[in-house]
N, C-alpha and C positions, 0 to 999 in steps of 0.2 A: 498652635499647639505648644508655645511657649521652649522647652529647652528639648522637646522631641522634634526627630525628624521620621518621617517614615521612608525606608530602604527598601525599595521595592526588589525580592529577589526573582532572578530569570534564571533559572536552569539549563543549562548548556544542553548540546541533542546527547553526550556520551552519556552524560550524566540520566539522563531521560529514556536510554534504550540499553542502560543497568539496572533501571529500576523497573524495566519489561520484563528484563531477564530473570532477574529475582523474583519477578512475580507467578513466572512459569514454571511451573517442578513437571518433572518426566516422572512416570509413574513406572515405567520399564527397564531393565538391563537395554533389551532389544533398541527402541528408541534410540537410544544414545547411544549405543554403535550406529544407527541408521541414520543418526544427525549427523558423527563426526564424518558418515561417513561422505554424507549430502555436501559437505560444507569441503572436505578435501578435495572433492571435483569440482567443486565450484570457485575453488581459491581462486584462480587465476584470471578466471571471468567479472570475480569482484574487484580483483586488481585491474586488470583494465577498461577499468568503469569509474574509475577513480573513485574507488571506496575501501579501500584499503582499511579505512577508521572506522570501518563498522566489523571487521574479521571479528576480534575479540568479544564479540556479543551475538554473531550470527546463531551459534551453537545453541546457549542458553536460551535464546527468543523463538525459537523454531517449536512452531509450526509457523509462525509468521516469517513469511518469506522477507530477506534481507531488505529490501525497498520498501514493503509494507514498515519495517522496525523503522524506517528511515525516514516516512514521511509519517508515520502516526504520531508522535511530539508535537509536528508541529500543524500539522492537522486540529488536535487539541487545541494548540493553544490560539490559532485562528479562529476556528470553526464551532470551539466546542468548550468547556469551562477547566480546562488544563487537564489535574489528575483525574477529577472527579469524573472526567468524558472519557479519561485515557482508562480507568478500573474499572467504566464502566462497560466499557468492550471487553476490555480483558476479562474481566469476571463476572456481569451482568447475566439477566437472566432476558435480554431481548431476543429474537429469533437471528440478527446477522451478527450478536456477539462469538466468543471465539468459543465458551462453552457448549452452546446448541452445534456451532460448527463439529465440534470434535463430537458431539455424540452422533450428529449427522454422518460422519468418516470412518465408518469400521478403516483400521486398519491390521495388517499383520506381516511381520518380517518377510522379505523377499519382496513383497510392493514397494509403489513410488510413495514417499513421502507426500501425504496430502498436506499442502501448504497454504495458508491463508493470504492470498492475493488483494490486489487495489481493487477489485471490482467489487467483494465484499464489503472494505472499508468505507466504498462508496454507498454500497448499500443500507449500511449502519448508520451513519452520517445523515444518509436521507430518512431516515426513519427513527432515529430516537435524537436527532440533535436539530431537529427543523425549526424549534424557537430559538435555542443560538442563534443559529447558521441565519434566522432573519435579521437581526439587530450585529452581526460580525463589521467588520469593516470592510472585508471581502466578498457582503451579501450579495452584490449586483453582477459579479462573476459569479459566484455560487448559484443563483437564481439562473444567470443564462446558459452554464452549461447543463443544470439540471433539465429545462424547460427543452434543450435541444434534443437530450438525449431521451427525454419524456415521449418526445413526438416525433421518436425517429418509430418509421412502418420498414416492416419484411426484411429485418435482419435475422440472421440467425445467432445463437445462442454465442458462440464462437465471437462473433464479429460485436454485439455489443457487450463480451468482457473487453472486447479488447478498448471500443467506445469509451467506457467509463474507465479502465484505464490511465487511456491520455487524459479523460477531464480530470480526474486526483493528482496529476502531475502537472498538468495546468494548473491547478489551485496553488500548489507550493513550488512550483519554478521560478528562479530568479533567473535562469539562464544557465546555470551550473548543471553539475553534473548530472541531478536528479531529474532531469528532463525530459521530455517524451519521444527521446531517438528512438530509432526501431530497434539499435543494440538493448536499451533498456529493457523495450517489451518485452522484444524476442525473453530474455533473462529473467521479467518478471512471468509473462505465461508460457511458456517451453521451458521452466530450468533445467529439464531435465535432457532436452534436447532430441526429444523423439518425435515433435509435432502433435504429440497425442491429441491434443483438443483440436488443433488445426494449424496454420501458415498462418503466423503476425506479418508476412508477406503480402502475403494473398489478401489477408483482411484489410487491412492499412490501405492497399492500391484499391478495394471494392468503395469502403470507406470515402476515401478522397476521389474518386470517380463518384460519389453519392451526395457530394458538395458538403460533406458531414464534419470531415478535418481539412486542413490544409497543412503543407509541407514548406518548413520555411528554412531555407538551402542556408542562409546565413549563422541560423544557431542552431543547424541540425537538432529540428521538432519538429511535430505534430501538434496542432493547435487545433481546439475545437472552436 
């Protein structure tokens, strides 16, 4: 290419879950007392999860609950073809994008914030990004926990959110923080802390008694 070179740019994760947040406008007064107000109770539970570096953009990305913002970057850019897979959830017109989600969620003041979870992302993933996700670099993970969780019988509804889950956080764990401890769950399906769907307890120990996940004491996770 003679006196060109090409510079390949990566986009950092802050940089990727500002461009979420810019992308999400509240449409409500309400909303946004009900974000800041989500996001105050939550403060100290994203501190000690070691994610303090995503506070600053929880607010603006909401209804995608803070771990969803955390692993959808780089979800994309594994699984899926960067922004163009990241807009297209955010704003697409496919059934587990985030728009059909919100028309799917009446909400209204006094309720719990309906928040866009890893089970959805999973869901999207598997259904509008299956020509990526065959040719990724991560296909033969992607392929085995899809095909596990495909052929899991007589779970209930509860217990395979929680399933897919841990498999989204197996796809983008290096060992760190974003990993699939039971604190994380508990935080991604209970944030609200009332068990409303069920015990990420109860489910986890069913799960792993079903030879489904296993517990690995040394990096504190759940592996499928």
């Amino acid at each position: 290419q003679g006196r060109f070179q090409d510079i390949p740019f990566i986009e950092s994760p802050s940089e990727a879950r500002r461009l979420i947040g810019a992308s999400l406008e509240s449409v409500t007064s309400d909303f946004d007392k009900a974000a800041a107000l989500w996001l105050n109770r939550n403060r100290k539970t994203l501190e000690s999860l070691g994610s303090r570096d995503l506070l600053p953009d929880v607010r603006d990305a909401l209804p995608l609950h803070p771990v969803t913002l955390a692993v959808l970057p780089e979800l994309c850019s594994r699984y899926g073809q960067n922004e163009r897979t990241l807009f297209s959830f955010l704003a697409g017109s496919e059934p587990n994008a985030v728009p059909a989600f919100l028309d799917r969620m009446a909400w209204s003041p006094g309720q719990t914030l309906p928040l866009i979870g890893l089970d959805l992302l999973y869901d999207y993933f598997l259904e509008s990004s299956a020509n990526m996700i065959g040719v990724a670099d991560g296909a033969s993970r992607w392929i085995e926990i899809e095909t596990r969780i495909r052929d899991t019988a007589g779970l209930n509804p509860f217990e395979l959110q929680v399933l897919k889950a841990v498999g989204v956080l197996n796809l983008v764990s290096t060992g760190g923080r974003l990993r699939a401890s039971q604190a994380v769950l508990e935080f991604v399906l209970n944030a609200d802390g009332t068990e409303e769907n069920g015990s990420v307890e109860q489910a986890l120990t069913s799960l792993s008694e079903s030879g489904l996940i296993v517990y690995r004491s040394f990096s504190d996770e759940y592996r499928i």
